[in-house]
N, C-alpha and C positions, 0 to 999 in steps of 0.2 A: 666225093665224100661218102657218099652212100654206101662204099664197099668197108667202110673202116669201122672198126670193131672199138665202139669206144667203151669208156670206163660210165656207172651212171651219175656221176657227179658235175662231168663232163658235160655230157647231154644237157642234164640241168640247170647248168652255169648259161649253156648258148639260149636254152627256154626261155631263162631269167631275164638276159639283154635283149631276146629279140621282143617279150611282152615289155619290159620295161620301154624300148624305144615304139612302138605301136601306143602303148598307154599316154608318153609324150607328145605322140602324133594328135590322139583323141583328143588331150588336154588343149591343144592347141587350135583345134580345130572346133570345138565346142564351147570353150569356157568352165569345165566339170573340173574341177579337184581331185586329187587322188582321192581325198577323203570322200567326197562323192559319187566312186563309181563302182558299183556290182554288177561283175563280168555277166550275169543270165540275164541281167536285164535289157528290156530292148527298145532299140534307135525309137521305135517310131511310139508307143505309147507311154514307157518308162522315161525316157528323154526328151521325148520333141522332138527327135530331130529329124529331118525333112529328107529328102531323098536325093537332095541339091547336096546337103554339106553329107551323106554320108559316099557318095559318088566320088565328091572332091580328097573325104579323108581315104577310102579305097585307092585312090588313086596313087595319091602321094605314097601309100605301104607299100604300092608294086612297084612304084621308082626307087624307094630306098632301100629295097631288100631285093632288084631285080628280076620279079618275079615275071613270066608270061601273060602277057594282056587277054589272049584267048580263054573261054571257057571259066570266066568268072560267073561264080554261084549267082541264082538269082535270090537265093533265101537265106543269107547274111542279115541278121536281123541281131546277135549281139555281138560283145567283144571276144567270149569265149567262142564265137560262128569263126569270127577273124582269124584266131589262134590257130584255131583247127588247119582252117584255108592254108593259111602261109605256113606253115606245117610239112602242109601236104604236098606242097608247092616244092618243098626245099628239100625232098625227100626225106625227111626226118623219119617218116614212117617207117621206112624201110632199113634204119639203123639198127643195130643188134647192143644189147646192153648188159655187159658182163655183173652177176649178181652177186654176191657171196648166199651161201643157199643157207645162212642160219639171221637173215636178214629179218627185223620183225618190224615193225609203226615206232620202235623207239629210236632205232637210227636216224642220224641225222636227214639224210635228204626224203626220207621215205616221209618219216615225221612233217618236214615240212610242207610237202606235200597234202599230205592227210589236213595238217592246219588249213591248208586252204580250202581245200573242199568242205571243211568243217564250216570254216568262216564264208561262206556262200552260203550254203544252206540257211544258215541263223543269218544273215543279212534278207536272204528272199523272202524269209516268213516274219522277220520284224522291220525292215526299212532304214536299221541301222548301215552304216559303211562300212565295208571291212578295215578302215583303219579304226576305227570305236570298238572292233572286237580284238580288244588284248586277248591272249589266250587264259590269262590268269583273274580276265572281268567275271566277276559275278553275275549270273543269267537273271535270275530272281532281283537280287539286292540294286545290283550299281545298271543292268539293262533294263530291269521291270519289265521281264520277261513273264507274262504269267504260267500256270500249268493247262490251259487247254494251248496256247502258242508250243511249251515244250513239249508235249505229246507230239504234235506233228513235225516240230524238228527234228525228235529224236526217232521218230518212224521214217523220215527221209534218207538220215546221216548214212547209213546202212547200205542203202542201196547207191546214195551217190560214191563212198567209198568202196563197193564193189565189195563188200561184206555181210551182201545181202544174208539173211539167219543170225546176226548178231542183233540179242536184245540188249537195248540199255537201257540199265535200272534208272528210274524215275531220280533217285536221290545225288545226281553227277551235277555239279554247281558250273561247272565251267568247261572251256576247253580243251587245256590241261587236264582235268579228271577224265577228259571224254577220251583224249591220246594215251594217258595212264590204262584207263581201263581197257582198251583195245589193245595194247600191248599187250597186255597181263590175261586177257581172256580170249583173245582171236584166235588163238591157238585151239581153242577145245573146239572150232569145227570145222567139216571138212575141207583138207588141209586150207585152213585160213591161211599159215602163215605163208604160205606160196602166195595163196590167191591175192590178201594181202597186197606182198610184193608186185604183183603183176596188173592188178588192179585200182592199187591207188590212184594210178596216174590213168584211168582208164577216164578219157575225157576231156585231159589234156591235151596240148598239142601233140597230134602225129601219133598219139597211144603205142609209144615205144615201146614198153619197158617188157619184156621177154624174162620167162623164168623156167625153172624145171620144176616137176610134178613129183609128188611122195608115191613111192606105189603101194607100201605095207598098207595094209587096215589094219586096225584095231579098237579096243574099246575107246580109244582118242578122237574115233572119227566119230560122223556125223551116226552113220549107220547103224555101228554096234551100238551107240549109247541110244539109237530110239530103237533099239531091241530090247535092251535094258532098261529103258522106260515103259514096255511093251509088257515086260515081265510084271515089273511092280501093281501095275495096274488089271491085270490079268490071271489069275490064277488057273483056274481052269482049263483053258484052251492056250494053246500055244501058237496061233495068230496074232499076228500084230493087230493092237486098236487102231483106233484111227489117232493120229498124230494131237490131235486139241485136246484129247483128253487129259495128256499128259498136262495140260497149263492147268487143269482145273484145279479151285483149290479144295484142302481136305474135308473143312464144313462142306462143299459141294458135292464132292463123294459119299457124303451121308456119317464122314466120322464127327462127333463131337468132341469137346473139349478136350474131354477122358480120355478118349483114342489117342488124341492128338499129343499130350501130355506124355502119356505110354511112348508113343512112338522117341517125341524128342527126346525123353528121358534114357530110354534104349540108345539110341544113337551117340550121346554124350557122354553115358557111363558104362554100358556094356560092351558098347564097338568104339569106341572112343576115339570121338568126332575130334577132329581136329582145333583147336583153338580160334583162330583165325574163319573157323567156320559157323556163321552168326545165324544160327536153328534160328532163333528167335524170328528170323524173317524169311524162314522158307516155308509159307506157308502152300507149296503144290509140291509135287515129287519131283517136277521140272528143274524147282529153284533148288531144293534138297541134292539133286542129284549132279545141277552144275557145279555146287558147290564144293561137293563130294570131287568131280573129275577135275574141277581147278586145284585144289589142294594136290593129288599126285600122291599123295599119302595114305589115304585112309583105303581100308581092306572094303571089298564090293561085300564083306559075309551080313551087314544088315536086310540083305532081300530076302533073303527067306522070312528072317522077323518082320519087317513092315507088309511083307505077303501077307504073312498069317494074323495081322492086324485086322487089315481091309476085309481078309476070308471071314472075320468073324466079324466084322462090322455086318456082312453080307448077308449072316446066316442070321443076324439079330433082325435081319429085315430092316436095318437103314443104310443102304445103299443103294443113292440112285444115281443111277450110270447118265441118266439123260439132262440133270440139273447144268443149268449154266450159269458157272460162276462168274462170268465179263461184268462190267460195270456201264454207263451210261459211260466212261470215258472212251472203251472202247470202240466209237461210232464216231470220234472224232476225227481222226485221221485214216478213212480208210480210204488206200489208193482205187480208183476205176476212173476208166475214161465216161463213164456213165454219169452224171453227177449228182442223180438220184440214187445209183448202185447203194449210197450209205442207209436212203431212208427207208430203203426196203428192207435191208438185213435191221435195222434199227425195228421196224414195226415189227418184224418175226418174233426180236427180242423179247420186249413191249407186249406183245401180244400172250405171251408164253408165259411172264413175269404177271402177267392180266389174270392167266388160266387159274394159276397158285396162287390167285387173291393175294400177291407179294407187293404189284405195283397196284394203286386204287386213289391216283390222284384226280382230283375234278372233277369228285360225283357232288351231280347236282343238289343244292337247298331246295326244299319245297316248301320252307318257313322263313321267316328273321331270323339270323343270323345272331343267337342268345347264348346264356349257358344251357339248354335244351335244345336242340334243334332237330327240325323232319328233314332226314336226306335220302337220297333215291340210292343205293346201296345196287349198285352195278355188278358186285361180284354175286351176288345171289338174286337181281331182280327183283328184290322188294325194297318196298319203304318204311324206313323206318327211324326211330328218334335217339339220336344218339345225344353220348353226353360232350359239346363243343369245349375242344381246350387246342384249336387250330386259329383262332379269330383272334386280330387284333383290335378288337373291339374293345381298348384296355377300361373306356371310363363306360360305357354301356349306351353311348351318346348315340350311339346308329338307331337304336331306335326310343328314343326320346324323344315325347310329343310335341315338344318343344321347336325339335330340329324339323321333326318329319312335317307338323304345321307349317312349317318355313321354308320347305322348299318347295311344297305344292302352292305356296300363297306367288313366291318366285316364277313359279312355272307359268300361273296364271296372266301374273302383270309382266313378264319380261319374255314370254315364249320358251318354247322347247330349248336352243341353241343361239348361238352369238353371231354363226354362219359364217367369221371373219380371225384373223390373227386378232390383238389388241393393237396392232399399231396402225390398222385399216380397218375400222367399222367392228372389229371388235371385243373393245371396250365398251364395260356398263360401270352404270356406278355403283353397283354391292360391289364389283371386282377394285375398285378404290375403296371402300371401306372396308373391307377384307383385310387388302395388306396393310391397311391404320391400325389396325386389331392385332395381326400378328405381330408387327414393328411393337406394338406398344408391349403386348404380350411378352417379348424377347429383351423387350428394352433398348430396343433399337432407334436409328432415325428414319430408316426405311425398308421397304421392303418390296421386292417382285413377285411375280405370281406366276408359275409356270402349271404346265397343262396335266404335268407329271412331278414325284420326284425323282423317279428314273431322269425325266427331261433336265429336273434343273441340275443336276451332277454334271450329265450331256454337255447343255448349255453353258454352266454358269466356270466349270473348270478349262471347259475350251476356248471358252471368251479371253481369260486371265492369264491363262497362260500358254506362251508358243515355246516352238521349236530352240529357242535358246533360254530356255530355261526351264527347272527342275521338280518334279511334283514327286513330292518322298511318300509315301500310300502303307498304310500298314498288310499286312499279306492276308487278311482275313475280313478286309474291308469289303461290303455290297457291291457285287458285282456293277451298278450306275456309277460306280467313285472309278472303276479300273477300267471302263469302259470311256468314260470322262475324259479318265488321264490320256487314254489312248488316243482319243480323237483330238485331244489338244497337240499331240506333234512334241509336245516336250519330252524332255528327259527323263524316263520313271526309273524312280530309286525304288523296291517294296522291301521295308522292314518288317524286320520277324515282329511276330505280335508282344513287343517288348522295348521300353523305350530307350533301352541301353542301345540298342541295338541301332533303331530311330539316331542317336547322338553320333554311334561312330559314323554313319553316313553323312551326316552331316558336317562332322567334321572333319571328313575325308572331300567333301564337295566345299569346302569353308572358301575356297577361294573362285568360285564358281563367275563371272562375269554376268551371269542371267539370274533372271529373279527365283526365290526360291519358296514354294508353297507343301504346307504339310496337309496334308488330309486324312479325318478317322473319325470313323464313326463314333456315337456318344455311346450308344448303348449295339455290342455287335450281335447283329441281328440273330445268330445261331449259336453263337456262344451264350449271351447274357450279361457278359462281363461290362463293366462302365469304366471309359479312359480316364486313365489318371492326369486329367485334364491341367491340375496346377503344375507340375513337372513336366508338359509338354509345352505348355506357357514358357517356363522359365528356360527350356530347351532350345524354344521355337525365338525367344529373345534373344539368345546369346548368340544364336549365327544368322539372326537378322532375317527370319522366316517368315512369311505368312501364313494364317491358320483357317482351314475351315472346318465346321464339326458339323458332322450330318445327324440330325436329330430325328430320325423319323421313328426310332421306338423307344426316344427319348420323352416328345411331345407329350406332353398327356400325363405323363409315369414317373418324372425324375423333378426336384424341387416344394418347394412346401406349395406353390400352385400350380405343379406341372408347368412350370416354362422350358422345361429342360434342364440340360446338362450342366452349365454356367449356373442357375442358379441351383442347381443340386450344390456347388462347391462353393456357390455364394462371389461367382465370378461375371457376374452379369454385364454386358458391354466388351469383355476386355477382352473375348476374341472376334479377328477381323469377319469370318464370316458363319452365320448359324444356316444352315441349310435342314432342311425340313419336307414331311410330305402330310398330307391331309387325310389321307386315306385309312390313317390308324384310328388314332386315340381321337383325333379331331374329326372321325365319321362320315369322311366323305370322298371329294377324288380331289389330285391334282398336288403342288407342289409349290414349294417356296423355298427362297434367299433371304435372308435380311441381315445390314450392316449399316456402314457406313452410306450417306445420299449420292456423295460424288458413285461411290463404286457400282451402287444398284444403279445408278441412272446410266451408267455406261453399260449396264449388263443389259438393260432395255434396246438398246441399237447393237451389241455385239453378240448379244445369245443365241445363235441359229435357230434353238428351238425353243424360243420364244418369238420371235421376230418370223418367224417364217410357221409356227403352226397355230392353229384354233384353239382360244384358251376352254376355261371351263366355264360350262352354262352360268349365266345369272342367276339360277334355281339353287344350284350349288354350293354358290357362294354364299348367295342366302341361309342353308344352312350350316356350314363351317361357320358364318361369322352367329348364326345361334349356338351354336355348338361351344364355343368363346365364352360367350356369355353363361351358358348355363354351368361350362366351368367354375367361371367366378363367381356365380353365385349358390352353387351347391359341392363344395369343398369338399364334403363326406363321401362322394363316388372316390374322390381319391385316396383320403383313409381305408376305405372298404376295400381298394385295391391292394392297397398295403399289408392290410391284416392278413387279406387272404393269399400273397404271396408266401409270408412267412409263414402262413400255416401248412399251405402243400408242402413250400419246401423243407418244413421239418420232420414231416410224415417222410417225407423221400429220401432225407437223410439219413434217416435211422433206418429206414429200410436198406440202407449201403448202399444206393444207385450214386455215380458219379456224375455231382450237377456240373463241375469244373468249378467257377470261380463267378458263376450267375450272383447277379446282383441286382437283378431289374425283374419285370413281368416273365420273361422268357427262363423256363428253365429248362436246360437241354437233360437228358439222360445219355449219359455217352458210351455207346457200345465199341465202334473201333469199326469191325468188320460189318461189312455190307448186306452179306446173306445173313450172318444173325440177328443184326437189326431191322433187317424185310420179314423176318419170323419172327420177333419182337411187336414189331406194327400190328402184323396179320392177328396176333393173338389179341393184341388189345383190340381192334377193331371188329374182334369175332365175340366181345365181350360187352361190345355197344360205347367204348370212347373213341373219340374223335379228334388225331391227333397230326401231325405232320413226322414220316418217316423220313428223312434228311441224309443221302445219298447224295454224290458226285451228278450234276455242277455245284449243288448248293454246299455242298462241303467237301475238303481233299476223302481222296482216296483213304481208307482204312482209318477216316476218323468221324463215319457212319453215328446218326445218335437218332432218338426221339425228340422232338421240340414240344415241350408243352407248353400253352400261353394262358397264363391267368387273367381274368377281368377281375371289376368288381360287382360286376352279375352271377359269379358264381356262390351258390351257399354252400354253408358247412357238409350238409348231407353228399352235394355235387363234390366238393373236394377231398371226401373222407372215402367216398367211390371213386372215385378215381385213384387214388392211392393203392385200393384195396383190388383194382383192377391192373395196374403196371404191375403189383407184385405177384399177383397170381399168373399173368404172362410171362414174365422174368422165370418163376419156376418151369412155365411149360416149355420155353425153348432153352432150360439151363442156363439161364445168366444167375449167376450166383446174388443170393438174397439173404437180408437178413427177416427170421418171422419175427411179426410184433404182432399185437394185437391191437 
């Protein structure tokens, strides 16, 4: 057979039957499901499996396919090692595969092909099966795929399809979009659609598939367009840059808005940019110009105009060729066999972002943590007193003499630490009157006490819910809620931040066999916005959900006593779980659950990180449960909070700044891009306030904002400076403003 010149469909069909009967062999030999097996996975830590049964299943492939007993591999460790082997064995390798040469990823066997390597990849990095990945499953929605997992999927797919230089844009929802857009775009590099052809199947068994080679160059290939790129970027000298430049974006080249505006405007009405080509999102010459060679249409004459853009950016003296536009995203998936490789190029970043006073996270307090505070100001080496709107010190209880007497009186009678979990030594009794305080607080019958509220998300979602069943998570939920769901092994749905959206899933899982829990925060922590808590009740009712609402910048801030969210809407009891953390408005450390007694008592023996780590000091507790108290009996911290939300936020309004849809302590200011809101910070923080710059992980890519956190320690004068200080930054880095006075 090895002499015959087969067709590749051919070929494919004999691949198909001989993995299909080795996959029945596994099955039968192990107990694994099809739905259960991922070819890269391996025998001995992925499976169990022993050295006994994988000898026996080796054995019985070489009787059924009569392979030679001699010179079997010693480093067979998965079932794609097997494929290869018997493959090779059967000379497939050496078969020749007649192509048609206008073949692309949307043909049938080729396409199929690609699915699979696709569906490996997203099975290795989430633990789903390849039969869970339809081509047409939703990554985000129906997989609850997050976006740092799709970052390193989609930086593998590439080189496991042997298409290594194809980028995929962030916004491809599925499989299907993933085979669509490599159709439609593989083509623009060097010659893809060969390589394509010749390489999908590289890795498969026996890596048959044989193609002929394009020999023209032109601007289609890889090389004339990074000439072309070379230009844009280059005026003067006629040497190629260095290839990265090309990705930078145009704020990082030193143009602003103005520039930027010029340019699109130029492209869409003078050179007349193609329809189908969406300016609006090419914000580097990279994206601009793929767009440009995908279309096939449009004339190359914008280079000299967007040349002579950048030349007079240059000559205005803001253009810096050295700025780096990457994002903390970029340091997620970088390949090296080093596995530190990442943190070093990361600290460079980091370091460089440090120089430009851009990043300036976790300079030290050398005070309380008030609406004035003394902080050590790292980017200049001195100390100095800025004005605090980064604390979630909402009712001002952190330092209330109240609390601060109560946990040094705690420290005194109960020692430093507990030294033990709670369910071995320990347990004190403030940590029982704690959660009597918060159960009552909440309106509950009971309540746990976790060491964190990072821990209780961890613990209390992984307790409730496994592997056959479903946790629907809004896309913009706290990173403990999605971290939670992960460790629990269930099925993650993540809906858009919309509870339309929330119900089609649900009503698309309506016949679900496993239990089904919704989770969302009350108040989201970077937004601002508060869930519309009575329409997810009634949502959460009709397809027989469980609810839990994470309150931690709710506590303190939302209801006529600060209980939260439930009774902000006057819903007190009626969802099954209130999760919470202490470290906010409640002024101290650590975390809690409260609900129903059956449910909390079971979370006491099933919550890993309760049951297995050191809760929080008796000192602690002491003061959270003062902290309760002086809630209840001094009301007006919480008025004070109120008045003075509404009063920034109407200074900020009218100044034009976009809060989004804030309705709590937190009001975000939303800039979109990353570098204008790192020069947004830097100004306010060269102006003496003190704010959190909100960057990738803590928010998606390109929806960059300012966080400011109002207490009720802030006075009039503090929040009338402040105001008076975002808009005087806003004008310095050009974020359009309105003047008031």
């Amino acid at each position: 057979m090895s002499d015959v010149i087969m067709e590749e469909h051919e070929v494919a069909e004999i691949f198909e039957k001989i993995q299909q009967g080795i996959l029945n062999l596994f099955e039968s030999h192990t107990g694994y499901g099809k739905k259960d097996i991922i070819l890269d996975n391996r025998f001995d830590s992925d499976y169990g499996i022993d050295s006994i049964t994988l000898t026996t299943l080796l054995s019985d492939i070489i009787k059924e396919y009569n392979i030679p007993t001699t010179n079997v591999p010693e480093d067979i460790n998965t079932l794609n090692d097997i494929f290869n082997y018997v493959s090779s064995q059967l000379n497939f390798d050496k078969k020749e595969v007649i192509i048609n040469s206008d073949m692309k990823a949307g043909d049938k066997q080729v396409k199929s092909l690609l699915i699979d390597k696709i569906q490996s990849v997203v099975a290795r990095h989430t633990g789903y099966s390849v039969d869970q990945l339809g081509i047409n499953v939703d990554f985000e929605s129906d997989l609850g795929i997050d976006s740092v997992t799709l970052v390193s999927i989609f930086s593998d797919i590439p080189k496991a399809t042997g298409l290594e230089g194809v980028k995929l844009p962030e916004d491809l929802r599925s499989i299907a979009q993933l085979i669509d857009y490599l159709d439609n775009n593989a083509a623009s590099e060097n010659d893809s659609d060969n390589k394509l052809k010749e390489e999908s199947l590289k890795g498969s068994p026996g890596n048959i598939l044989k193609t002929e080679k394009k020999a023209e160059t032109n601007l289609d290939d890889d090389s004339g367009w990074k000439n072309f790129l070379s230009q844009l970027l280059d005026t003067e000298d006629n040497h190629l840059l260095p290839d990265r430049n090309v990705k930078y974006s145009f704020s990082s080249l030193g143009l602003n808005q103005q520039h930027i505006n010029k340019l699109y405007n130029k492209l869409i009405h003078e050179f007349k940019m193609p329809n189908q080509i969406k300016i609006s999102e090419c914000d580097t010459p990279e994206k601009i110009l793929h767009y440009i060679q995908a279309s096939k249409e449009f004339e190359l004459a914008p280079i000299k105009e967007i040349i002579s853009q950048i030349s007079q950016a240059r000559e205005n003296g803001i253009f810096e060729e050295d700025d780096d536009p990457r994002t903390m995203k970029d340091f997620v998936a970088i390949e090296h066999k080093d596995l530190f490789h990442k943190t070093r190029e990361f600290r460079k970043f980091y370091t460089k972002k440090q120089r430009q006073q851009l990043y300036w996270y976790g300079m030290p307090l050398e005070s309380r943590c008030q609406n004035r505070a003394l902080i050590y100001d790292e980017t200049t080496g001195k100390r100095r007193e800025f004005l605090m709107f980064a604390s979630n010190n909402y009712l001002g209880l952190a330092n209330h003499p109240k609390v601060i007497e109560a946990i040094c009186d705690g420290a005194r009678q109960y020692g430093a630490t507990n030294t033990g979990c709670r369910l071995i030594g320990g347990s004190n009794i403030l940590h029982k009157e704690l959660e009597a305080k918060l159960a009552n607080l909440k309106g509950r019958e009971a309540c746990i006490v976790y060491p964190s509220g990072y821990s209780a998300n961890l613990g209390g979602i992984s307790a409730l819910a496994g592997p056959k069943d479903l946790i629907f998570t809004d896309a913009i939920n706290h990173m403990s809620i999605q971290d939670g769901c992960k460790l629990s092994g269930a099925g993650r749905k993540i809906y858009q931040h919309n509870l339309e959206n929330l119900e089609l899933l649900l009503d698309k899982y309506a016949d679900h066999e496993g239990g089904k829990l919704i989770v969302t925060d009350g108040v989201f922590s970077m937004h601002g916005d508060i869930v519309d808590l009575p329409r997810l009740m009634q949502i959460a009712n009709k397809y027989n959900a469980r609810v839990l609402v994470d309150d931690a910048h709710s506590t303190g801030v939302l209801g006529k006593t600060g209980s939260g969210t439930t009774e902000h809407f006057g819903m007190k009891g009626e969802v099954d779980l209130e999760l919470g953390t202490m470290s906010k408005a409640l002024a101290g450390v650590g975390g809690f659950i409260c609900g129903d007694e059956d449910v909390i008592e079971y979370l006491r023996f099933y919550s890993n990180s309760y049951v297995f780590a050191a809760t929080i000091p008796a000192a602690v507790a002491a003061g959270l449960i003062a902290s309760i108290e002086v809630m209840e009996t001094e009301p007006q911290r919480l008025s004070k909070l109120w008045s003075n939300i509404h009063y920034l936020r109407s200074h900020l309004l009218s100044a034009g700044f976009d809060l989004e849809n804030s309705a709590s302590a937190i009001l975000p200011i939303v800039i979109g891009n990353d570098q204008k809101t790192l020069e947004f910070g830097r100004a306010v923080r060269a102006r003496g306030m003190y704010c959190q710059s909100v960057v990738y992980p803590g928010i998606a890519v390109g929806d960059a904002r300012l966080r400011i956190s109002v207490t009720s320690e802030h006075t009039i004068d503090d929040l009338d400076l402040a105001a008076q200080i975002l808009v005087e930054s806003a004008k310095e880095v050009n974020i359009p403003v309105v003047n008031s006075n």
